[in-house]
C-alpha positions as a Markdown table, in Angstrom:
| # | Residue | x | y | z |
|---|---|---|---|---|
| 1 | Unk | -118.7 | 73.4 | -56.1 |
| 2 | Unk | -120.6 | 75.9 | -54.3 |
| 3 | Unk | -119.7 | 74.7 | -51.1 |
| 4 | Unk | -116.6 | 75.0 | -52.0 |
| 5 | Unk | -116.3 | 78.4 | -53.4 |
| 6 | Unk | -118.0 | 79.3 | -50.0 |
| 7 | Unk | -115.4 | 78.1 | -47.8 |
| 8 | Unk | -112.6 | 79.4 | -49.9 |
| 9 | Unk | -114.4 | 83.4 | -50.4 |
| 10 | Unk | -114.7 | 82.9 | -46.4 |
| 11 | Unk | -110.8 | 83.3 | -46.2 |
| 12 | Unk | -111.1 | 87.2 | -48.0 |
| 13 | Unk | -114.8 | 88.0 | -48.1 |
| 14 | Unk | -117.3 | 88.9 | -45.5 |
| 15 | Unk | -120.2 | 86.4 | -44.0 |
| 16 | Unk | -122.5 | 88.8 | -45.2 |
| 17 | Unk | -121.5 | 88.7 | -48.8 |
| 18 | Unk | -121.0 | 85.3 | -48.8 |
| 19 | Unk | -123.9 | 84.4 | -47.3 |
| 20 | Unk | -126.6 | 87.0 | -49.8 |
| 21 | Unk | -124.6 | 84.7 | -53.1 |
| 22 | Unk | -124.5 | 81.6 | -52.1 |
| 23 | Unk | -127.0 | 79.6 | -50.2 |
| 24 | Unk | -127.3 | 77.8 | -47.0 |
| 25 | Unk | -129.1 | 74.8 | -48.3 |
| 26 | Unk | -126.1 | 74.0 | -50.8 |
| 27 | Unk | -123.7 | 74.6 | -48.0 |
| 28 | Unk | -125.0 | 72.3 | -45.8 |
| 29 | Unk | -124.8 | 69.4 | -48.9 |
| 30 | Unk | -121.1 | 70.2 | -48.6 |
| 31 | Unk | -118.7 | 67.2 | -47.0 |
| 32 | Unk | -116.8 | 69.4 | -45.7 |
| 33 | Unk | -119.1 | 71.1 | -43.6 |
| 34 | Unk | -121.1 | 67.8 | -42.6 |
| 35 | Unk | -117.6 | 67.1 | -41.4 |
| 36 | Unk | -117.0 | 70.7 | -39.8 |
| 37 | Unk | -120.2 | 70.4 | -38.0 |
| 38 | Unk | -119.8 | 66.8 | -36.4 |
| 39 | Unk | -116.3 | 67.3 | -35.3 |
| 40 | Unk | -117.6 | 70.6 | -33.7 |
| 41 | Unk | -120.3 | 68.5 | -31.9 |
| 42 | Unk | -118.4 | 65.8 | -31.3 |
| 43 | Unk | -115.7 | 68.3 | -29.1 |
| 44 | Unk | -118.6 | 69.7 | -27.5 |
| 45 | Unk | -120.1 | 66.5 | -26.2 |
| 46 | Unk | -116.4 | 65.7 | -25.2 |
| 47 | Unk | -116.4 | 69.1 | -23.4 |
| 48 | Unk | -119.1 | 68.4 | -21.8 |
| 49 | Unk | -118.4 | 64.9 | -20.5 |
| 50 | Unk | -115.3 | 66.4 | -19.0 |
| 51 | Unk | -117.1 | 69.3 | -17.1 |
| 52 | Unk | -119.0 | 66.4 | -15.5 |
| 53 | Unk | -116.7 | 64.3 | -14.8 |
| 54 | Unk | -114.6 | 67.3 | -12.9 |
| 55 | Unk | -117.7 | 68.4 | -11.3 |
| 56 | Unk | -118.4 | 65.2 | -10.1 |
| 57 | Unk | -114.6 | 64.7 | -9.1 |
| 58 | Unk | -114.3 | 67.9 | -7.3 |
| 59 | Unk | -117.4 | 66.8 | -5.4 |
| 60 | Unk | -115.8 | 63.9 | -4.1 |
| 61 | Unk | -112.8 | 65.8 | -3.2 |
| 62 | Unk | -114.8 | 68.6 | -1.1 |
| 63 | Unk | -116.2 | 65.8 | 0.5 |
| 64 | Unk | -113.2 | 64.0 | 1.6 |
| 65 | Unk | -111.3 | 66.6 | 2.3 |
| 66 | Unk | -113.1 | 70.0 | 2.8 |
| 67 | Unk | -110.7 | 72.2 | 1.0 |
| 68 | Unk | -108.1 | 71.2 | -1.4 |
| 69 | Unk | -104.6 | 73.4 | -2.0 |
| 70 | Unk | -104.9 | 75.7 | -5.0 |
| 71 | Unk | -102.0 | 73.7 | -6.7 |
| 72 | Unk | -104.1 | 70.6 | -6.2 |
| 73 | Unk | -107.3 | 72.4 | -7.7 |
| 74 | Unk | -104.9 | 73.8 | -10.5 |
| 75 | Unk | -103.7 | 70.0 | -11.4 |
| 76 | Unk | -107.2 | 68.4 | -11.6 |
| 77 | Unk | -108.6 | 71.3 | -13.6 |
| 78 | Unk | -106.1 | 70.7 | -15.6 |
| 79 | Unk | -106.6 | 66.9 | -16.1 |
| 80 | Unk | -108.3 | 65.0 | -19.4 |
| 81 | Unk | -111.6 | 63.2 | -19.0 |
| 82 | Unk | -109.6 | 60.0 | -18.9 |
| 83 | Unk | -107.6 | 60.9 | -16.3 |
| 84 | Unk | -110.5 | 62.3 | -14.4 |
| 85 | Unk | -112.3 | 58.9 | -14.6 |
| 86 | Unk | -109.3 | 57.3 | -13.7 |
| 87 | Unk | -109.2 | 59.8 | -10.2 |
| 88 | Unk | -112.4 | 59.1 | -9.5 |
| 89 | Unk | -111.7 | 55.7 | -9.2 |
| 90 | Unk | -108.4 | 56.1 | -7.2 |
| 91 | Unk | -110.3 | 58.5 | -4.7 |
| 92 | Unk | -111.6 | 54.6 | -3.1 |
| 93 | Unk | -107.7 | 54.8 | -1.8 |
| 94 | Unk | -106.3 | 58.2 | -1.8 |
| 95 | Unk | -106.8 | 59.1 | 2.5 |
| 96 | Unk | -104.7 | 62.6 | 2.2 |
| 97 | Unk | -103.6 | 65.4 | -0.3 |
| 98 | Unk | -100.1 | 63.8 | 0.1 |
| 99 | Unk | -101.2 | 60.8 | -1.5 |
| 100 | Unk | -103.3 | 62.9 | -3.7 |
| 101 | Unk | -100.1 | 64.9 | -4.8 |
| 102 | Unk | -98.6 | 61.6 | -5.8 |
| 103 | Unk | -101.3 | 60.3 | -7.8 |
| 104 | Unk | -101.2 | 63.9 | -9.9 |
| 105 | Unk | -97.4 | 63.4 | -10.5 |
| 106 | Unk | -98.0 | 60.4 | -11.6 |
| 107 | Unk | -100.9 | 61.6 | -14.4 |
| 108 | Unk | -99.2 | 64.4 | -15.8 |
């Protein structure tokens, strides 16, 4: 019930306020904010896998071809970590930024 009251006094009250009448132990009993907090990890560690796996892409890239287009860079910053994997893999057959290009358009 606490927990409760906490998350809805969050909507009008400050953190300070909230925080001297109701205390963090109960809070962290609360379902809701297990739940809160592993969803928040969870799209961290997914964040983080991503920024890997375009590091580790645009590693590749530099290598096989030295400098990339802007566009190009644009596209595979822009890509999930899925299709990041899945350039990774298709780097083994992709010889210029033309056939680059088409393997973007084709991952959109």
């Amino acid at each position: 019930m606490a927990a409760s009251a906490a998350i809805l006094a969050g909507l009008v009250l400050g953190k300070g306020l909230i925080r001297s009448v109701l205390r963090e132990d109960v809070m962290k009993e609360s379902v809701i904010y297990q739940e809160i907090v592993s969803t928040a990890e969870e799209r961290g560690r997914d964040l983080g896998k991503r920024e890997e796996g375009l590091s580790f892409v645009s590693r590749l890239l530099k290598h096989r071809f030295t400098e990339l287009s802007p566009e190009l860079q644009q596209q595979i910053e822009n890509l999930s970590l899925q299709s990041l994997e899945e350039l990774g893999e298709a780097l083994l057959d992709v010889s210029s930024e033309a056939d680059l290009a088409a393997w973007l358009q084709g991952h959109r």
